[in-house]
N, C-alpha and C positions, 0 to 999 in steps of 0.2 A: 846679239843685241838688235834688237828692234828698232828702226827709223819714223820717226812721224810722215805719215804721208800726203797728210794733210796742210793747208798754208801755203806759204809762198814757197817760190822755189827760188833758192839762192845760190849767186855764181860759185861759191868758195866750193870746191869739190868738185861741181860738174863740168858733166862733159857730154857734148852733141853726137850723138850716135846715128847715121846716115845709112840708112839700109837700103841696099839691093835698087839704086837707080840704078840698073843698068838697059842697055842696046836691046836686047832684045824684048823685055819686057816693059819696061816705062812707054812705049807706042802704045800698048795695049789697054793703058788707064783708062779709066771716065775722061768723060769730056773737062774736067778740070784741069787737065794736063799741063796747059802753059800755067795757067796761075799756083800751081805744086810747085809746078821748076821754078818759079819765081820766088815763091815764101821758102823752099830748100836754100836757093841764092844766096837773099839776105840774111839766112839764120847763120849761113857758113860765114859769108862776111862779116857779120856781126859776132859771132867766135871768134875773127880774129882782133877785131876793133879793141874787144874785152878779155881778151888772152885764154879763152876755155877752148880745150883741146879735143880732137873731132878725132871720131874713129869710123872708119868708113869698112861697109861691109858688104861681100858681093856673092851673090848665090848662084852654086858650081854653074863659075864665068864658061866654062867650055860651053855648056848648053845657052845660057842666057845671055854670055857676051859681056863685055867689060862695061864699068860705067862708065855712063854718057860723059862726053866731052864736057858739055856743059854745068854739069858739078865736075869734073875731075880734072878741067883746066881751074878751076879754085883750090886745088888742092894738093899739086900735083905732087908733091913732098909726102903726102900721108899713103902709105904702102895698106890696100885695100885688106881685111880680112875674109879671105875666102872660106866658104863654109857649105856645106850638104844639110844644112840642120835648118830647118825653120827658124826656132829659137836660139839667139847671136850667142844663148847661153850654153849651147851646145857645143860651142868651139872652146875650146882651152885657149887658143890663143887667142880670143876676144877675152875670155874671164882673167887670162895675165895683162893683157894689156890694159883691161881698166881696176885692176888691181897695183899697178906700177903707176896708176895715173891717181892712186888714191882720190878713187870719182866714189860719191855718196848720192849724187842726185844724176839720172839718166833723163836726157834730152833726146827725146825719139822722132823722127822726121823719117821719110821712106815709101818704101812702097813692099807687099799690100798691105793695107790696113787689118786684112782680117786675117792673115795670116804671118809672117816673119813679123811686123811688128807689134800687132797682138800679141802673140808667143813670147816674142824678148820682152815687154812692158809686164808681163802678169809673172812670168818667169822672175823678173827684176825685183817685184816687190817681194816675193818670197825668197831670194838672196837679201832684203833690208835695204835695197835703194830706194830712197825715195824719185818717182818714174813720172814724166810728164809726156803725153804724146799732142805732137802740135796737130793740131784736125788738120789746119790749112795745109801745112806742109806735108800731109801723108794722103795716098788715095788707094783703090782697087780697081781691080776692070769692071765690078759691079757696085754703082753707087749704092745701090740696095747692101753689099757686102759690107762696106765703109760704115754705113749707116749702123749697121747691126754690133758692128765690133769696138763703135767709140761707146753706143751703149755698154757694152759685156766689160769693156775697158775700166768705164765708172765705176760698173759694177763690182770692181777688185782692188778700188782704190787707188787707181790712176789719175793723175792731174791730167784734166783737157782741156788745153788752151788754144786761143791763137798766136798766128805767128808773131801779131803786133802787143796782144796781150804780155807772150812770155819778155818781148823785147824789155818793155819799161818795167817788169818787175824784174828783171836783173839788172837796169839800169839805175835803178832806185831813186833818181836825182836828175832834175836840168841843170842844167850852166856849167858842164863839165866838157872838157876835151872830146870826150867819148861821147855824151850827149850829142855834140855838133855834129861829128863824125856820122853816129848812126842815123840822125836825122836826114842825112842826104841818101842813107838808104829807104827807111821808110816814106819820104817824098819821091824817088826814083817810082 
């Protein structure tokens, strides 16, 4: 069965999918690098404010090195999926893991843009998930790359959001618990 991929993207089912920050790679981004680590941050935070469950994935760490502290002190509970595949969908134990999480919508944040999360987003929609990649929260070592792959992205029927976009359309509503909560992210 086929998913709409189009609309909004709704908390029931998903799940934030956090690719390959790691050590040796994420220095090598574009210069947007702190403002990535930043929109990754709150998206993590804000998965937990909102209960959506985060699968974190790391490309063969022996070469690339484990991910950064600074996503992995947010997380330190979530046992990374290691993987040699570009696309997260190449792992069996990513495709168990978010088939035990009964996830219909994929939240894609990461690094690079034109490649591992490219590949898991277009991969995803042809598994029936409906796929959003956050622009802010994802980058390449060539803006020129990023640039090229949020088009090709569109181009397959990917939602492309911002970080503060996707925040309030899973938020749905002010004057809630969770409203207050993540408002102190988005003003941080």
């Amino acid at each position: 069965m086929r998913l709409v991929r189009k609309g909004l993207i709704s908390r029931e089912n998903a799940i934030l999918v956090v690719i390959d920050v790691q050590e040796k790679l994420f220095p090598l981004i574009s210069d947007d690098g702190e403002k990535v680590l930043e929109n990754m941050r709150k998206l993590i935070q804000f998965a937990g404010i909102i209960g959506m469950p985060i699968v974190l994935t790391e490309q063969y760490p022996k070469g690339l090195g484990p991910t950064i502290p600074e996503i992995r002190d947010l997380i330190p509970n979530i046992q990374p999926v290691e993987k040699v595949e570009f696309s997260c969908f190449g792992s069996e134990e990513f495709k168990e893991i978010i088939k035990r999480l009964n996830a219909k919508s994929l939240i894609i944040v990461g690094i690079e843009t034109h490649i591992c999360v490219m590949q898991t987003a277009i991969e995803g929609v042809k598994e029936g998930f409906k796929v959003c990649v956050v622009s802010d929260a994802t980058s390449s070592r060539n803006p020129e790359d990023k640039r090229i792959a949020l088009e090709r992205l569109r181009d397959n029927g990917i939602i492309v959001a911002s970080t503060e976009m996707l925040i309030y359309e899973l938020l749905k509503r002010a004057g809630t618990q969770e409203f207050r909560e993540t408002l102190k992210l988005i003003k941080s």
